[in-house]
C-alpha positions in Angstrom: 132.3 113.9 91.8 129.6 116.6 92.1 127.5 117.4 95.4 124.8 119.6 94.3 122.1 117.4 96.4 119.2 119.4 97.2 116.1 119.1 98.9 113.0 119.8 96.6 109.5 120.1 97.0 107.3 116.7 97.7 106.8 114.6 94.4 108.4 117.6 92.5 110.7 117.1 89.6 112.8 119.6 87.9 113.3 117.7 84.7 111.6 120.6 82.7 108.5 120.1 80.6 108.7 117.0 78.6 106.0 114.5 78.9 106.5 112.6 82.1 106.7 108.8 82.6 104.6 108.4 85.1 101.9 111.1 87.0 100.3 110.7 90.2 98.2 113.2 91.3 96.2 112.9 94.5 96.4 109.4 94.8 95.4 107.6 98.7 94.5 104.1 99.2 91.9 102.9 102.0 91.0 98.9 103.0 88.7 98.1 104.9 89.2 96.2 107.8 87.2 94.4 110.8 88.3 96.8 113.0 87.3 99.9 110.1 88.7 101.9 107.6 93.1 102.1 107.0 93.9 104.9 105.4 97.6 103.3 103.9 98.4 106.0 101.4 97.2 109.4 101.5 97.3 112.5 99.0 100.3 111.5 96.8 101.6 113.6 94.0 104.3 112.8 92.1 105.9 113.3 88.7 108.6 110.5 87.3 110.1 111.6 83.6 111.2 109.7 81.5 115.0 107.6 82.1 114.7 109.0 86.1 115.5 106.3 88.8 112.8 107.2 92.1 113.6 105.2 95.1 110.8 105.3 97.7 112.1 104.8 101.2 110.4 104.6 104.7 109.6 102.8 108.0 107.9 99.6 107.5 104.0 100.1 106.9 104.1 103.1 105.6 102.5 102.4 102.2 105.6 102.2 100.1 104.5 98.8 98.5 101.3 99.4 98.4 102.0 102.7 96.4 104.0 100.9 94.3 101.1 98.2 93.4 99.0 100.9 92.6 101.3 102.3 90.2 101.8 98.7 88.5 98.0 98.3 88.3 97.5 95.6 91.0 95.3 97.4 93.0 93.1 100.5 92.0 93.7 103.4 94.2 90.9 104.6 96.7 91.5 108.6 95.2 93.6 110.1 92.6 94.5 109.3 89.3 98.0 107.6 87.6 98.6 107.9 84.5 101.8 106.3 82.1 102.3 108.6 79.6 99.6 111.0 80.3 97.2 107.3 79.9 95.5 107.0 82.5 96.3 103.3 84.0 92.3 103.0 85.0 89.1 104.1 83.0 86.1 104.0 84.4 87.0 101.4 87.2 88.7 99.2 84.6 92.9 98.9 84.3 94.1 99.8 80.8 95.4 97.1 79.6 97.4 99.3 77.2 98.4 101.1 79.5 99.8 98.3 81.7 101.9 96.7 78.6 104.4 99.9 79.4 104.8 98.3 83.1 107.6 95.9 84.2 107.7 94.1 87.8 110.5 92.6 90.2 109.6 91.3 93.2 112.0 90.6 96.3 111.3 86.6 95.7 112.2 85.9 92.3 109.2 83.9 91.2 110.7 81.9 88.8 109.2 79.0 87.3 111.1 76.3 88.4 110.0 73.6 85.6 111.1 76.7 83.4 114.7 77.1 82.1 116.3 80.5 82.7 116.0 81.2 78.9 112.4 79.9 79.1 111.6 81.9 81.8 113.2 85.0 80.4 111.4 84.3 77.3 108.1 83.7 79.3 106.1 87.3 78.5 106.8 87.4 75.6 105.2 83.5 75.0 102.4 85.1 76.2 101.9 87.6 74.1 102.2 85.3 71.2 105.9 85.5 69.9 107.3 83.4 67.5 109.6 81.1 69.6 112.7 82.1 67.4 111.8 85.7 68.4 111.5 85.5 72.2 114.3 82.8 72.1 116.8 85.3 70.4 115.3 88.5 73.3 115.9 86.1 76.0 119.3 85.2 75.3 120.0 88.6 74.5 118.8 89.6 78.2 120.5 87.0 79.8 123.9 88.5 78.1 122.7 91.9 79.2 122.2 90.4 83.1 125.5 88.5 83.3 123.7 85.0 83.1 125.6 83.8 79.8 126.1 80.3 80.0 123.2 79.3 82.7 120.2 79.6 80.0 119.8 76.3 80.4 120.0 75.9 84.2 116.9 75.6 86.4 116.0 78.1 89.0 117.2 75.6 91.6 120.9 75.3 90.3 121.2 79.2 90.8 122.3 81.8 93.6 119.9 84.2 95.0 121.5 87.0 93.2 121.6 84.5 90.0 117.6 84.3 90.1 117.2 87.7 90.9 119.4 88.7 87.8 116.8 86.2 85.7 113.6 88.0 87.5 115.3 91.8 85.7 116.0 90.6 82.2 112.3 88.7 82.5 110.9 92.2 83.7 113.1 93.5 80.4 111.5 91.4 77.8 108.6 92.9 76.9 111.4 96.8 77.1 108.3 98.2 79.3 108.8 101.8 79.4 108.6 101.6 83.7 110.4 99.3 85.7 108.7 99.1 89.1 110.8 96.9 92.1 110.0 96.3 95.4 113.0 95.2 98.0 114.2 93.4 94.3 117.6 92.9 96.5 116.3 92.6 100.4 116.6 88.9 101.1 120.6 88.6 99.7 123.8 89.4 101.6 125.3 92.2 101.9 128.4 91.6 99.1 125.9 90.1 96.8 123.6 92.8 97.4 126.2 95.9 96.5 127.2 93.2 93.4 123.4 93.5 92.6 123.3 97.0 93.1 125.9 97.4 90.4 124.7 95.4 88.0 121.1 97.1 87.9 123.0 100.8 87.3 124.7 99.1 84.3 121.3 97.3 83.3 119.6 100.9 84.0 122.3 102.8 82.1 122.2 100.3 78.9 118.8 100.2 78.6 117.4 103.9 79.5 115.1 102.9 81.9 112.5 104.7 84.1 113.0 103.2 87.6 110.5 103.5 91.0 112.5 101.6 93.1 111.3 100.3 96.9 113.7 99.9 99.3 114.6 99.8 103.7 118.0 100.6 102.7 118.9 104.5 102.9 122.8 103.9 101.2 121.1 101.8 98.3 118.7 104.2 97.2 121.2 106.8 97.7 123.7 104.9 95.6 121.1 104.0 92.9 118.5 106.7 92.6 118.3 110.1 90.7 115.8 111.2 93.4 115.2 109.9 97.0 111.6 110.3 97.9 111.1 109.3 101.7 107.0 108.5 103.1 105.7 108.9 106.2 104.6 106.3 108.7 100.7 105.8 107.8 98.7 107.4 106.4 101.6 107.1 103.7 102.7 110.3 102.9 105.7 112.4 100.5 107.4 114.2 103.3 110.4 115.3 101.4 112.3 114.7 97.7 116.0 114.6 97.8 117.9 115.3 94.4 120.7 112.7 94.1 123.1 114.4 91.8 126.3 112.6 91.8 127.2 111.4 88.3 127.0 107.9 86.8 128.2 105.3 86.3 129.1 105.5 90.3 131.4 102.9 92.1 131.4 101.6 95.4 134.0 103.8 96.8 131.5 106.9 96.5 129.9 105.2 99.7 133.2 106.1 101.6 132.8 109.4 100.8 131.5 112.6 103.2 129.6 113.8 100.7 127.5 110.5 100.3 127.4 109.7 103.7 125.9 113.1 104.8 123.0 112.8 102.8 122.7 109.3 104.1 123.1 110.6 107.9 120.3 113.5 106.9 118.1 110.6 105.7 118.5 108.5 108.7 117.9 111.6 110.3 114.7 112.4 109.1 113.0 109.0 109.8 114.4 108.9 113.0 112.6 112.1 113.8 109.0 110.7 112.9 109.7 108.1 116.4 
């Protein structure tokens, strides 16, 4: 197990020149309010390449989610620009449509379709982007294999677990392969075993599938356990206050959690939030 964790430069990544996933440069986000302007999100630069897990951590409020609707194009930012491979996700006040094909989302609430089989509701996005049923039948069932859901594709939301739903909610987010899998608090409202259960499954998932994670969380130990980098945000205005490289090697198993190396950079995270009281 390695411990070369550092501590880089806000929104920096060292991953060398290549053509980055996802760019933000500049990016705030104001609303407007009865009571005036709220500046959520504030001067954000940050660089994701391509395959890299990001987990954005915080106190409550401080713009995590709302960063993370800007990158999936659900609301425009204030300032700034955000591009997906160097396409920029707005022109001219409009969202890309392109652009937002590369994009996949996971919510903490599932958001099933409960008249919808699992398989159907895998299958869903790709439906609606006109694939021949025998085509999106043959990706769903795929994904559900990939997820750990064989034998429930024909089980109703309401016959599963939480972790069960949530594990439908990734391999729909798969289906269309989007080149950026965005998730906020994916895991937040399921216990604690079936949490660290979820938390493996998603490295696997992650692993087999080469995907480019930003990943919203509370929990400090998860997004040390599943990210590449660990970028932590200021109360509001949000803010990057630091980067921390996350360079133990993967596949990594539960037991790194027990270790002093983990749990230092865990402390040195707690550390830093607690400071901003």
């Amino acid at each position: 197990m390695r411990d070369d964790t550092t501590t880089v430069d806000p929104g920096v990544s060292d991953a060398g020149t290549e053509t980055p996933r996802l760019s933000i440069a500049g990016v705030g986000r104001d609303f407007h309010t009865r009571n005036g302007v709220v500046h959520a999100v504030s001067g954000i630069d940050l660089t994701i390449q391509r395959g890299e897990f990001v987990a954005l951590i915080g106190r409550s409020g401080c713009g995590k989610t709302t960063l993370l609707r800007m990158i999936g194009g659900l609301l425009p930012a204030t300032t700034g620009t955000i591009e997906v491979d160097r396409k920029p996700l707005w022109r001219d006040g409009r969202l890309d449509s392109s652009a937002v094909t590369k994009l996949g989302f996971v919510f903490q609430e599932a958001n099933l379709f409960p008249w919808f089989s699992v398989i159907d509701n895998i299958a869903l996005p790709l439906k609606l982007r006109g694939a021949r049923k025998r085509e999106r039948r043959a990706r769903a069932q795929e994904l559900a294999e990939l997820v750990g859901l064989t034998g429930f594709e024909s089980s109703y939301p309401r016959e599963l677990s939480g972790g069960m739903r949530q594990r439908a909610a990734i391999a729909r987010a798969l289906s269309t392969e989007p080149e950026l899998l965005l998730m906020d608090e994916p895991f937040g409202a399921l216990d604690a075993l079936t949490r660290e259960r979820m938390n493996l499954e998603l490295q696997r998932i992650v692993l087999e599938t080469s995907s480019t994670v930003v990943f919203v969380t509370h929990d400090i130990p998860e997004s040390v356990f599943l990210a590449d980098r660990v970028v932590q945000m200021t109360p509001r205005p949000g803010r990057i206050n630091k980067t921390l490289l996350v360079d133990f090697s993967k596949p990594r198993d539960v037991y790194l959690q027990t270790t002093p190396e983990f749990n230092e950079i865990v402390r040195s995270l707690r550390h830093e939030l607690d400071e901003e009281e």
